[in-house]
MARNUTI-93833 format. One record per residue (C-alpha): x, y, z; residue number from 1; residue in one letter. Coordinates in steps of 0.5 Angstrom, whole numbers, plus 500, padded with zeros to 3 digits. Example, Ala and Ser with C-alpha at 12.3 -4.5 7.8 and 13.67 -1.06 7.14 Angstrom:
REM residues 2
+-----+-----+-----+-------+------+
|   X |   Y |   Z | mitor | segu |
+-----+-----+-----+-------+------+
| 525 | 491 | 516 |     1 |    A |
| 527 | 498 | 514 |     2 |    S |
+-----+-----+-----+-------+------+
***
This chain:
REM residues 185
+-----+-----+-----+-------+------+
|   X |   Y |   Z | mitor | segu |
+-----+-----+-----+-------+------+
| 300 | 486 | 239 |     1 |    X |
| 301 | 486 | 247 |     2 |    X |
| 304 | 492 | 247 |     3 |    X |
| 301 | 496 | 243 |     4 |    X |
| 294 | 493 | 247 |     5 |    X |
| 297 | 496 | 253 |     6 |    X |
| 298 | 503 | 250 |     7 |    X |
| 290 | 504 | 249 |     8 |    X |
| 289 | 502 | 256 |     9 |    X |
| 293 | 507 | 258 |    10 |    X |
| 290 | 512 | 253 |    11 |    X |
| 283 | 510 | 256 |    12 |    X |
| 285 | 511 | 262 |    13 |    X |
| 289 | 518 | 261 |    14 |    X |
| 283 | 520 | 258 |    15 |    X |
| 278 | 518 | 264 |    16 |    X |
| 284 | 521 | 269 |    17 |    X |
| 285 | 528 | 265 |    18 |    X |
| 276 | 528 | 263 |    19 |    X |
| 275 | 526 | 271 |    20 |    X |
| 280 | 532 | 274 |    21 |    X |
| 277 | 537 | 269 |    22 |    X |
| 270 | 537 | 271 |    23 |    X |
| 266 | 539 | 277 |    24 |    X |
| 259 | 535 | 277 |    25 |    X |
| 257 | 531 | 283 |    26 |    X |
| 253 | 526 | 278 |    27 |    X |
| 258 | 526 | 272 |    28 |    X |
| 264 | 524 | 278 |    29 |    X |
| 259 | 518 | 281 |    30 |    X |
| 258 | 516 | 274 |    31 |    X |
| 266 | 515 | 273 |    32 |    X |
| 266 | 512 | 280 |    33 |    X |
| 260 | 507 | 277 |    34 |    X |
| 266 | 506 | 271 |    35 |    X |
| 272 | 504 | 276 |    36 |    X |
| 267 | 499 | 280 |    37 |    X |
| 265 | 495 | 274 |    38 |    X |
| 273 | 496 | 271 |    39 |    X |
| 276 | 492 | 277 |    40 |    X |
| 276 | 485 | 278 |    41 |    X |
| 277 | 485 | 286 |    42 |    X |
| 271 | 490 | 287 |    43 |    X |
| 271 | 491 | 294 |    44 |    X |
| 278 | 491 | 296 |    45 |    X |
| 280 | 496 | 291 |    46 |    X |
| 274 | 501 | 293 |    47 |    X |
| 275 | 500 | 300 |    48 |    X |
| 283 | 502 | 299 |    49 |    X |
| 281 | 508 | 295 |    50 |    X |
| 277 | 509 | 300 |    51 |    X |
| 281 | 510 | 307 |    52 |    X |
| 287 | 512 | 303 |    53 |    X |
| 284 | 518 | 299 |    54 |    X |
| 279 | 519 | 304 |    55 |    X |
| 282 | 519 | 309 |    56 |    X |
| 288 | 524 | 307 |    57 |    X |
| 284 | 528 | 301 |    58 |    X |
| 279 | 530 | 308 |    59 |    X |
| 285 | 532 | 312 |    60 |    X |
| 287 | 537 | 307 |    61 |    X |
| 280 | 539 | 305 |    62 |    X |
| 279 | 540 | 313 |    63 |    X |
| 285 | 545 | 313 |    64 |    X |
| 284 | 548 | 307 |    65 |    X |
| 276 | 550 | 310 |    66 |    X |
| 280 | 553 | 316 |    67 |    X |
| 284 | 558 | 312 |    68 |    X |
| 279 | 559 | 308 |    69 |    X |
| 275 | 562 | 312 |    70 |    X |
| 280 | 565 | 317 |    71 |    X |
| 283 | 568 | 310 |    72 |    X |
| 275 | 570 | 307 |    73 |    X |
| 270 | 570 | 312 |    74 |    X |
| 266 | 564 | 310 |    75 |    X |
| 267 | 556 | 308 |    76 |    X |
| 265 | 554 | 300 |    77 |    X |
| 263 | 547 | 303 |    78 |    X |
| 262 | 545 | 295 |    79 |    X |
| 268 | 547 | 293 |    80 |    X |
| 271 | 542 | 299 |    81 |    X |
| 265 | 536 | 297 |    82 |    X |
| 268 | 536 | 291 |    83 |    X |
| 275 | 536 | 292 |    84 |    X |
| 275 | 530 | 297 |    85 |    X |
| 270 | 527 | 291 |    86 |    X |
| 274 | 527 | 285 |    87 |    X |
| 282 | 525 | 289 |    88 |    X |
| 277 | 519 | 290 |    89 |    X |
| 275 | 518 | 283 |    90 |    X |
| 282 | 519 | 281 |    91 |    X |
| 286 | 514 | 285 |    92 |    X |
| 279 | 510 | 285 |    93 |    X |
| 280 | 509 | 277 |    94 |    X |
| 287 | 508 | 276 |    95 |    X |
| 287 | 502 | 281 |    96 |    X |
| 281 | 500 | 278 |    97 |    X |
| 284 | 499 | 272 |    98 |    X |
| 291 | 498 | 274 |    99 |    X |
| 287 | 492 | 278 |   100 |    X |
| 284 | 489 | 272 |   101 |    X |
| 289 | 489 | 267 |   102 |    X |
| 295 | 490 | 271 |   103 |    X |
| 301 | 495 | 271 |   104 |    X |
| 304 | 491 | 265 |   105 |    X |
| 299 | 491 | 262 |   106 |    X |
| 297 | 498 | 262 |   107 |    X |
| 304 | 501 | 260 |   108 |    X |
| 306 | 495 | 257 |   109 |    X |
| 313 | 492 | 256 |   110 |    X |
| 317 | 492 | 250 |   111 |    X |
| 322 | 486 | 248 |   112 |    X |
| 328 | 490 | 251 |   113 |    X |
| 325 | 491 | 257 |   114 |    X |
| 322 | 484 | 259 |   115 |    X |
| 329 | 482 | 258 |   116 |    X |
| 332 | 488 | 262 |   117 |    X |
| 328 | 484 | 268 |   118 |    X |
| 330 | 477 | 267 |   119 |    X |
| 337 | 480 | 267 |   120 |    X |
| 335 | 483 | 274 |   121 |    X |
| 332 | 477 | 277 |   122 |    X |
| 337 | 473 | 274 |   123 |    X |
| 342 | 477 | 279 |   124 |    X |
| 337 | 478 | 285 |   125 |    X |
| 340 | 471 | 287 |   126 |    X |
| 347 | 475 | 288 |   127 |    X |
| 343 | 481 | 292 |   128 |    X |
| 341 | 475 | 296 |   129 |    X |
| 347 | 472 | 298 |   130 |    X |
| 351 | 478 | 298 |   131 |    X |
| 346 | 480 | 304 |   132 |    X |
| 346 | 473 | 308 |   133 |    X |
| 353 | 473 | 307 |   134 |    X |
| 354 | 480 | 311 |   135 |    X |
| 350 | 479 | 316 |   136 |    X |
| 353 | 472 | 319 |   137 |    X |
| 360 | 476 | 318 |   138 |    X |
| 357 | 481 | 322 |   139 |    X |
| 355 | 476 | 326 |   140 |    X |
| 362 | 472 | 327 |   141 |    X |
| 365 | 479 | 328 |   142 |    X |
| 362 | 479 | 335 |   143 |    X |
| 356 | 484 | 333 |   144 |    X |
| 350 | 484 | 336 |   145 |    X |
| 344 | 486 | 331 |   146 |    X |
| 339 | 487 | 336 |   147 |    X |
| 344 | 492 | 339 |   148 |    X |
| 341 | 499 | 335 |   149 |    X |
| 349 | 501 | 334 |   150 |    X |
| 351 | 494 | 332 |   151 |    X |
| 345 | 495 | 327 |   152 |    X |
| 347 | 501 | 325 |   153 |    X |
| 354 | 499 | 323 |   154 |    X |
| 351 | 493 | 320 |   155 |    X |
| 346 | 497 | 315 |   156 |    X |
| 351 | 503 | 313 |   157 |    X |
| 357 | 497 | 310 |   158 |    X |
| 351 | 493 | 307 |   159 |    X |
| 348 | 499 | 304 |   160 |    X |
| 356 | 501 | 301 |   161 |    X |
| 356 | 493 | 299 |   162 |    X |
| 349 | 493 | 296 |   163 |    X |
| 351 | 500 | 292 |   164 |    X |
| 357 | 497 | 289 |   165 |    X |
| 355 | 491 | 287 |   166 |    X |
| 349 | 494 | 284 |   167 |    X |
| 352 | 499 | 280 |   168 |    X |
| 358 | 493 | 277 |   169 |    X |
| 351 | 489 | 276 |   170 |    X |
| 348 | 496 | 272 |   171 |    X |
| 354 | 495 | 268 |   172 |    X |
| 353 | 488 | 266 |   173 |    X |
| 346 | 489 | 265 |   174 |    X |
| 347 | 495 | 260 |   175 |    X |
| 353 | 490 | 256 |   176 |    X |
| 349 | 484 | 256 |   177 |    X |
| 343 | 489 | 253 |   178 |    X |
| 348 | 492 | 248 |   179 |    X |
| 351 | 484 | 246 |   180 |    X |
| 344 | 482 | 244 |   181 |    X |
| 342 | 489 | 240 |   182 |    X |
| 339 | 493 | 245 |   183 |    X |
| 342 | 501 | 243 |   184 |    X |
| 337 | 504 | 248 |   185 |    X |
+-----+-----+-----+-------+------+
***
């Protein structure tokens, strides 16, 4: 039930996304926004955070593209520009308004194989851990200087090259102990 709950919301929020990116009314992009906030739990701090972020960024690009704009025809579509800004932030806006109220899970959903995929994993992330610690005081007891950028350095590329190892020996675990309890995904 909980699974295909979430393939509604996640249809709802499709809907919404492909509705809001296909029109071009300033008045229809307000409403949505009005949607997004009555949908998040956490009003504010998500409208603040759509905010700076797409703002911010889709302005920058709206800035360049005005410039070539008019370097390339001869005037500036100031509209177009407004409008672009406006629906990057309706979009960002609404997915995290969704994804703020009903959570990632809760939106893509999670099927039995995949809820026991992650507690496969975080029963090995222990292992990771250890793995890491166990690293840094043998890089420690061999004389390197971690605060030296060489010795930390060396440090990260056999961690790395240990990490990768014992993540794909952990992968093949994984997928065992799934096909053990009759996953054949």
């Amino acid at each position: 039930m909980e699974y295909k709950k979430s393939k509604i919301f996640l249809t709802i929020l499709g809907i919404l996304l492909i509705f809001g990116a296909s029109i071009s009314n300033i008045k229809i992009l307000a409403i949505l926004t009005i949607i997004a906030f009555l949908i998040s739990k956490e009003k504010i701090s998500v409208f603040r955070f759509s905010f700076f972020a797409v703002f911010v960024f889709s302005f920058l690009l709206a800035f360049t593209n005005t410039i070539f704009t008019y370097y390339i025809n001869g005037y500036i579509d100031i509209n177009h520009q407004v409008i672009f800004v406006w629906r990057s932030f309706v979009l960002t806006y609404m997915t995290l308004a969704f994804v703020n109220r009903y959570g990632i899970i809760g939106i893509f959903g999670v099927t039995p194989e995949i809820k026991l995929f992650i507690i496969l994993f975080l029963a090995k992330k222990e292992l990771f851990m250890r793995s890491l610690q166990e690293s840094y005081e043998a890089a420690k007891s061999r004389g390197m200087d971690t605060k030296n950028l060489g010795d930390t350095l060396k440090l990260i590329a056999s961690l790395s090259v240990t990490l990768f190892q014992k993540a794909l020996q952990l992968s093949k675990e994984n997928g065992y102990a799934l096909k053990s309890r009759g996953y054949h995904g």
